[in-house]
C-alpha positions as CSV (number, residue, x, y, z in Angstrom):
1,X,0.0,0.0,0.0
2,X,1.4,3.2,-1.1
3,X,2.1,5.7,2.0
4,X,0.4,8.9,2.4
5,X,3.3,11.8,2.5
6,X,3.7,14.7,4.5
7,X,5.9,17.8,4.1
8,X,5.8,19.2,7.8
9,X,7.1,23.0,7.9
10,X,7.8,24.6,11.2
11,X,10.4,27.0,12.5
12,X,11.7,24.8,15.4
13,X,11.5,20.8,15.9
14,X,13.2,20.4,19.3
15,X,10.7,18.6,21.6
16,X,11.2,20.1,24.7
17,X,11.2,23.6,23.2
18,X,8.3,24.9,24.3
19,X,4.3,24.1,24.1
20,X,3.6,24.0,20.5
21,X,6.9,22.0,20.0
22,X,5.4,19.5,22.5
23,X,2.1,19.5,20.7
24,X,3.6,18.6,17.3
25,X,5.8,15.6,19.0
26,X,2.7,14.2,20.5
27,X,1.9,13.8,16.8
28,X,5.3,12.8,15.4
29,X,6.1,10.3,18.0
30,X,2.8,8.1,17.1
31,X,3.2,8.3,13.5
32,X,1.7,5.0,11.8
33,X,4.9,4.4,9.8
34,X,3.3,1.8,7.5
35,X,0.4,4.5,6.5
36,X,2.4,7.8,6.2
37,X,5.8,9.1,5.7
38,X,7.4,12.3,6.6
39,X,9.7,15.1,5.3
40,X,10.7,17.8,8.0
41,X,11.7,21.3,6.8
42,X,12.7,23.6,10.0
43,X,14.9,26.1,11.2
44,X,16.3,24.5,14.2
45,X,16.3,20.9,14.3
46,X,18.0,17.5,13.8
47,X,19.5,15.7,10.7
48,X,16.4,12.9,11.4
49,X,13.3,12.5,13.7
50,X,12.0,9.2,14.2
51,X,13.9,8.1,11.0
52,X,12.7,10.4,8.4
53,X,14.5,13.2,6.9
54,X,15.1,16.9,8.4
55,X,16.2,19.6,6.1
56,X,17.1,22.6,7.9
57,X,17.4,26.2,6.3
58,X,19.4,29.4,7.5
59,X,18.2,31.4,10.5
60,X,17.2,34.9,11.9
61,X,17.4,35.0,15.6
62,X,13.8,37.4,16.3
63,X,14.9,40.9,17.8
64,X,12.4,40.9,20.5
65,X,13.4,37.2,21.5
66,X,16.6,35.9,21.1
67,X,15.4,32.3,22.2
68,X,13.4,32.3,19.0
69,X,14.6,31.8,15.3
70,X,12.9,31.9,12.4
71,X,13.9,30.1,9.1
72,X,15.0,32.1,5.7
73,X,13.5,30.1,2.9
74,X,14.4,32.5,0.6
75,X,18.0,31.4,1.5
76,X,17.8,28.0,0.6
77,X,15.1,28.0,-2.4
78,X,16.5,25.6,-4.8
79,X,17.4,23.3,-2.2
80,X,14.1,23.2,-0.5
81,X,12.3,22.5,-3.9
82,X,14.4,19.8,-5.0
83,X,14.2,18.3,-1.9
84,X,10.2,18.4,-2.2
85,X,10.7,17.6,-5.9
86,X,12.1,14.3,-4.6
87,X,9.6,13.7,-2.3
88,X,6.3,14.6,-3.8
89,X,3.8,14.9,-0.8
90,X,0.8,14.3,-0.6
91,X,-0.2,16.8,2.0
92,X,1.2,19.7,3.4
93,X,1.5,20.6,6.9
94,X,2.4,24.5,8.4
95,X,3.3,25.3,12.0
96,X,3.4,29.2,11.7
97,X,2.2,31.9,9.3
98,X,6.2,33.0,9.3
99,X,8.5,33.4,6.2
100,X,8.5,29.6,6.2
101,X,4.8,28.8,6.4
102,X,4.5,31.2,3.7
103,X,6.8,29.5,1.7
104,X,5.3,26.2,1.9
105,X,1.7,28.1,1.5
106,X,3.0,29.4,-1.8
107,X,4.2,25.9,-3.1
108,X,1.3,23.9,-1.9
109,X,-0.9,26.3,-4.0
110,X,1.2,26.4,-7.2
111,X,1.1,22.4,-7.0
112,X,-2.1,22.2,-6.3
113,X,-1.4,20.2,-2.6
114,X,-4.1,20.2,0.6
115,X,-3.0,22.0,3.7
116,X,-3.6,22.0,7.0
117,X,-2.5,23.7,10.1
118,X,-2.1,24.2,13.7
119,X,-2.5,27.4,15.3
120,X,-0.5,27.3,18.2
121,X,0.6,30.4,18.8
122,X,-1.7,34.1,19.8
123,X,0.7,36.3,17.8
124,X,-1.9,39.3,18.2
125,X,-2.2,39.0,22.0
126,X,1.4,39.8,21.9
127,X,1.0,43.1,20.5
128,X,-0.3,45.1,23.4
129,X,2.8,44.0,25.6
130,X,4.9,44.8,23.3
131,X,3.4,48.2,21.9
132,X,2.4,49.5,25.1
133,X,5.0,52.1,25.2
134,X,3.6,53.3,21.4
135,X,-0.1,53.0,22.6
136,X,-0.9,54.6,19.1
137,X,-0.1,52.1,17.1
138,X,-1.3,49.2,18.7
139,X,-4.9,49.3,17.0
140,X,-2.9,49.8,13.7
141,X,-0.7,46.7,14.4
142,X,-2.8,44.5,15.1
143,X,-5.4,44.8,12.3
144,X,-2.5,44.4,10.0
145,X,-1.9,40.7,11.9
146,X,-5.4,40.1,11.6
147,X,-5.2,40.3,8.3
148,X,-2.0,39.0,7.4
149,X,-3.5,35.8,9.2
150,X,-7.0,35.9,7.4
151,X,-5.1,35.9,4.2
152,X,-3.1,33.0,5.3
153,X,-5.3,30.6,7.3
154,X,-8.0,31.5,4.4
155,X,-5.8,29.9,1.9
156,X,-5.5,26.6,4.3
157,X,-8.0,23.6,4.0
158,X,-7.8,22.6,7.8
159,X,-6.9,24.9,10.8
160,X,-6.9,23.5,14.3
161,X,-7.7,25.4,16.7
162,X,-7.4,24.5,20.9
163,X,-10.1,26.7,22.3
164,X,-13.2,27.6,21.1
165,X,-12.2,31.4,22.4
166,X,-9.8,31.3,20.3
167,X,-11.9,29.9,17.4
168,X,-14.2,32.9,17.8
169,X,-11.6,35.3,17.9
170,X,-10.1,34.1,14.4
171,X,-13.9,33.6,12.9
172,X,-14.1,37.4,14.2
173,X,-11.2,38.7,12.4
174,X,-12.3,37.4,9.0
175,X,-11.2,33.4,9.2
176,X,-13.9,31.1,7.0
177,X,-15.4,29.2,9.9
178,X,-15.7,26.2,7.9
179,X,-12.1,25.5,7.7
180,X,-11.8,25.6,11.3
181,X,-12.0,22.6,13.5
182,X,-11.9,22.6,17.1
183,X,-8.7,20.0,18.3
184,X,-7.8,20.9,21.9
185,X,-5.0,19.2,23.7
186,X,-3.8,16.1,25.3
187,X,-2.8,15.3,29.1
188,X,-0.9,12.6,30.4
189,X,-2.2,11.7,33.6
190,X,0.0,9.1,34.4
191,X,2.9,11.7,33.9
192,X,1.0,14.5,35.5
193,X,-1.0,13.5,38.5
194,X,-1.4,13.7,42.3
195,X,0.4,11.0,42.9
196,X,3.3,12.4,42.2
197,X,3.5,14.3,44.9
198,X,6.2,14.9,47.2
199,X,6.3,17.6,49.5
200,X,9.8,16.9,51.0
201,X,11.2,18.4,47.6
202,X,9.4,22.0,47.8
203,X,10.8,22.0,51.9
204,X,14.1,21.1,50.6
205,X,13.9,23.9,48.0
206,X,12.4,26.4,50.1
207,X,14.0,25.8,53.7
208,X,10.4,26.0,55.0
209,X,7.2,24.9,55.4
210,X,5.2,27.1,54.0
211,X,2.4,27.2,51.2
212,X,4.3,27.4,47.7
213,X,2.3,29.4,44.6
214,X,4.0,27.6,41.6
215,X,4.2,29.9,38.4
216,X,5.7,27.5,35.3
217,X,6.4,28.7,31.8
218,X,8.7,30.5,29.7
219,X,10.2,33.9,31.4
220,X,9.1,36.1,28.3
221,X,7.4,39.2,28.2
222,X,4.3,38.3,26.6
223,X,3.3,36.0,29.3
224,X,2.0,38.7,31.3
225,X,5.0,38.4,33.6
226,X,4.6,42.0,34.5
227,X,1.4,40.9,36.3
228,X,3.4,38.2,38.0
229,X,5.9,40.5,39.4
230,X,3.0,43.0,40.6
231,X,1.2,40.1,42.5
232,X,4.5,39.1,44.0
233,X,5.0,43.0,45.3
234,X,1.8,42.8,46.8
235,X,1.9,39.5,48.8
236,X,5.4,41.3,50.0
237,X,3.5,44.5,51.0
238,X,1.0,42.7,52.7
239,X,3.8,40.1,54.5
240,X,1.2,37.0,52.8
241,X,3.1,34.0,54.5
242,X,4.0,31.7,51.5
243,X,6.6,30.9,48.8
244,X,6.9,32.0,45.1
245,X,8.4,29.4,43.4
246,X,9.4,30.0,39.7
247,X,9.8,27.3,37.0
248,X,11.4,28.1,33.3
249,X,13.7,30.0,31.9
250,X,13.7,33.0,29.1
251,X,15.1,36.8,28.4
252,X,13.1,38.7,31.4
253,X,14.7,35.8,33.5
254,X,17.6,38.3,34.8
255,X,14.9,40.9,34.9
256,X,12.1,39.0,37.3
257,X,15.1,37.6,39.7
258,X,16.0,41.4,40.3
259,X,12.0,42.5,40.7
260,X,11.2,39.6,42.8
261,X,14.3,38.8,45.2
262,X,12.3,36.6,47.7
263,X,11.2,34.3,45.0
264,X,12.6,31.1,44.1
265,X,13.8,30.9,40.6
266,X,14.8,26.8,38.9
267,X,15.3,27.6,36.1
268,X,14.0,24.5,33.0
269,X,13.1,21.2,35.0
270,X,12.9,18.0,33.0
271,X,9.0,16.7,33.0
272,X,9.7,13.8,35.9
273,X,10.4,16.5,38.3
274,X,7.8,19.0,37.0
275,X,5.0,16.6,37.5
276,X,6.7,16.6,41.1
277,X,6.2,19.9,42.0
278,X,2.7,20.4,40.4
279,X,1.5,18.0,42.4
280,X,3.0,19.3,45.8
281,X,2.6,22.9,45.0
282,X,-0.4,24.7,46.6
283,X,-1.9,27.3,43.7
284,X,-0.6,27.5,40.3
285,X,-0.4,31.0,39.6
286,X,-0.9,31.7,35.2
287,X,-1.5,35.9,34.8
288,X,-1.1,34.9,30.7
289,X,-3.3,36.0,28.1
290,X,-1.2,35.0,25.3
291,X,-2.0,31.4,25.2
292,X,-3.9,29.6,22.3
293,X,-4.6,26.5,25.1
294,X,-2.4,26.8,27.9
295,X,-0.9,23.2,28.5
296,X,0.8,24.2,31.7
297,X,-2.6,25.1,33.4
298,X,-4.1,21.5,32.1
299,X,-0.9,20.0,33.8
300,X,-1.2,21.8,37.1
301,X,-4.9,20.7,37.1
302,X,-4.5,16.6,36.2
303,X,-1.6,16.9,38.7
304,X,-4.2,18.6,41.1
305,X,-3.1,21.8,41.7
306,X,-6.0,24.8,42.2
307,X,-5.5,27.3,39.4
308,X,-5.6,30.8,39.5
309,X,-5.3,32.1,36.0
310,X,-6.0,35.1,34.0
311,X,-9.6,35.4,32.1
312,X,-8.1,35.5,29.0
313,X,-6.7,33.3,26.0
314,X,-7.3,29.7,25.6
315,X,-6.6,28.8,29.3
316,X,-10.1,30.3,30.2
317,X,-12.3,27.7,28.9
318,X,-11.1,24.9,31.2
319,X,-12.0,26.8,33.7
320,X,-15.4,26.9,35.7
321,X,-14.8,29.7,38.2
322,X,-15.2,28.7,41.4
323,X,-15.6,25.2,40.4
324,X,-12.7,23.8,39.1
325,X,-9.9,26.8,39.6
326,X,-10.4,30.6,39.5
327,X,-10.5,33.0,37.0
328,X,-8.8,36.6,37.3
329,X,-9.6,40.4,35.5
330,X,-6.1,40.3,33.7
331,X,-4.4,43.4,34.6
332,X,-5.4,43.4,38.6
333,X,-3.2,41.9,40.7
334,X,-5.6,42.4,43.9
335,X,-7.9,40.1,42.0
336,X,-5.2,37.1,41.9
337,X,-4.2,37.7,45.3
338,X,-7.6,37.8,46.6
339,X,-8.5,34.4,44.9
340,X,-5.1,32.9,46.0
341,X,-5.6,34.2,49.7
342,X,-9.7,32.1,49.3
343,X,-8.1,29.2,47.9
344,X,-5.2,28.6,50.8
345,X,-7.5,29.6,53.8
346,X,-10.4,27.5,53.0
347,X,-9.2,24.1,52.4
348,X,-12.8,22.2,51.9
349,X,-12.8,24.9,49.0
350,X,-9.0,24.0,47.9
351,X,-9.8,19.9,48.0
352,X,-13.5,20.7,45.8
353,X,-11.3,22.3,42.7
354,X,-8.3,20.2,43.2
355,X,-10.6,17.2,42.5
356,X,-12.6,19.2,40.0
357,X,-9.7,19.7,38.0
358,X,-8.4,16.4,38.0
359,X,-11.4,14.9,36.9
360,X,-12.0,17.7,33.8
361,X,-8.1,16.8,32.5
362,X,-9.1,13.3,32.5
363,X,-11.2,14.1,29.5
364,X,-8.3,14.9,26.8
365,X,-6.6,11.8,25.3
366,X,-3.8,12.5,23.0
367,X,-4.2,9.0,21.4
368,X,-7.5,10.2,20.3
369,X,-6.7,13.4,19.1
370,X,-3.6,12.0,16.9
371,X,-6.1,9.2,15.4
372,X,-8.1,12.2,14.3
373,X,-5.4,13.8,12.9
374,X,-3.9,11.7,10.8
375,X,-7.8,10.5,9.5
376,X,-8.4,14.4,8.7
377,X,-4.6,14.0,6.9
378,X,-5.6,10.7,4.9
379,X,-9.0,12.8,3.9
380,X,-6.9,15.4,2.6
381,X,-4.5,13.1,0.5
382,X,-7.7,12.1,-1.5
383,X,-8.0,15.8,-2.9
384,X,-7.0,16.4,-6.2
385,X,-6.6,19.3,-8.6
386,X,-6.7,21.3,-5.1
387,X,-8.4,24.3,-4.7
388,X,-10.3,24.5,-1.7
389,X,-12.2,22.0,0.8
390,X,-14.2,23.7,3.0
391,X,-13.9,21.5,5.8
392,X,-16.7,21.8,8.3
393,X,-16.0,21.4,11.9
């Protein structure tokens, strides 16, 4: 039986990267090798994953983020087309709307190939972090990205999308709501559950005994961090008797450690001892409004950890406030603090959502989500002389 083939775009294939990295390895490493084969065209990656073929291109490191870099196609055209030329896919898959996504846009159209795509990342909820010194032109900004990512995402057969906030959103700016089709997120509970915990490691960490709010991600700006470092001030002013505990790494690293000197920073953990100190934390604290689903704040809650998260991005629609975690007005700090304060004083309350949230995570299986993804692939394989699909959700 001939195999269905995929050419599979994206700026960065390194698993442990960052959340959409993690998504698209949840696919990878289940691929049904005797159904599909793969091609991988990246930025930053291996020679091979899982055995098939990784071409990577030149890089820009982003000003704004040195951690990120984004591929040049431009800089290795010939190469990237006969490497495709060889490979003849069947189907095309794109990460990112970036230089590279446009690329392989551009040369799915011209050879008349299906696409589909994740959207993993809110670019536009970026904008008013990074604008907010230039208030004037954030308006401006970010109705050029809505567009920009009409044009693009209009032009794709398939877009999967992890919240249906977030599906609103895009239908809002202009995105055909017939290529969009809801595909949230896996968990793995046997990774991240309560079981795992082990308070002996947050009193070795900390040197006390003391409640520990657990904030995990990557230290960048546009994870609201500013909000972080404004509810940390204010447990200070108010002498609230319990740890900070920080887990991840980025550029405003250097720049929280200085703001928030009583905190505990750990830099990247590996997932064993992650799922560790979800489960033995107290709150997990997530003032983001950046996310397109939030994986973090699904692992905190199958590992049993109340959440207190902003009300904003994809994170909000896992959660029920007051039933299974608490949801927060962005840009008040009192507002986290207040819920934090309910959650830690009223333990009947902090037992109610910490089972509440375990049981809603139990709901997402990545096996399922991956069988529907490579079905919605094979359906695509069977277009021909491609122009459009219209794909209802």
């Amino acid at each position: 039986m001939k195999r269905i083939k995929i050419a599979f775009f994206a700026e960065i294939l390194i698993e442990a990267f960052d959340g959409a990295s993690r998504t698209m390895f949840q696919i990878l490493r289940r691929i049904p090798n005797e159904k599909f084969e793969f091609l991988f065209i990246c930025g930053v990656g291996p020679d091979q994953i899982f055995g098939y073929k990784c071409l990577r291109l030149p890089t820009l490191t982003i000003p704004f983020n040195s951690t990120y870099k984004m591929a040049i196609p431009a800089l290795a055209k010939g190469k990237i087309n006969s490497t495709l030329a060889v490979f003849d896919p069947d189907v095309i898959h794109i990460a990112t709307p970036s230089m590279l996504g446009n690329f392989a846009l551009h040369y799915a159209h011209e050879m008349q190939k299906p696409v589909i795509s994740i959207y993993h990342t809110h670019f536009i909820s970026y904008v008013d972090y990074y604008l907010r010194r230039l208030p004037f032109l954030i308006g401006p900004v970010k109705a050029s990205i809505a567009r920009q990512q009409t044009d693009f995402y209009n032009r794709c057969d398939m877009v999967y999308v992890p919240a249906e906030s977030i599906a609103t959103e895009l239908v809002g700016m202009g995105i055909t709501p017939d290529r969009i089709k809801i595909w949230k997120r896996g968990i793995d509970t046997s990774l991240f559950n309560p079981e795992k915990r082990h308070t002996a490691i947050l009193s070795k960490i900390t040197g006390n005994e003391l409640p520990v709010v657990l904030f995990a991600s990557r230290l960048v700006w546009e994870k609201n961090l500013e909000i972080l470092i404004q509810v940390y001030i204010l447990c200070q002013k108010r002498n609230l008797p319990f740890n900070f505990l920080i887990v991840g790494d980025g550029v405003a690293r250097a720049s929280c450690e200085k703001r928030m000197p009583k905190a505990i920073f750990l830099g990247n953990t590996d997932h064993q001892m992650l799922s560790q100190i979800y489960a033995s934390a107290d709150i997990f604290l997530f003032p983001s409004i950046s996310e397109s689903y939030g994986n973090v704040v699904m692992e905190a809650m199958a590992s049993g950890l109340p959440c207190v998260i902003a009300d904003g991005g994809g994170s909000q629609d896992f959660i029920e406030q007051g039933i299974n975690g608490f949801k927060c007005m962005p840009n008040t700090p009192e507002d986290f603090v207040e819920k934090i304060n309910k959650l830690l004083e009223d333990k009947p309350l902090w037992s109610r959502i910490s089972q509440a949230g375990r049981l809603y995570s139990q709901q997402y299986s990545w096996k399922e989500l991956v069988n529907s993804y490579f079905e919605d692939v094979a359906f695509l394989s069977k277009i021909k002389n491609h122009t459009a699909c219209n794909i209802s959700k």
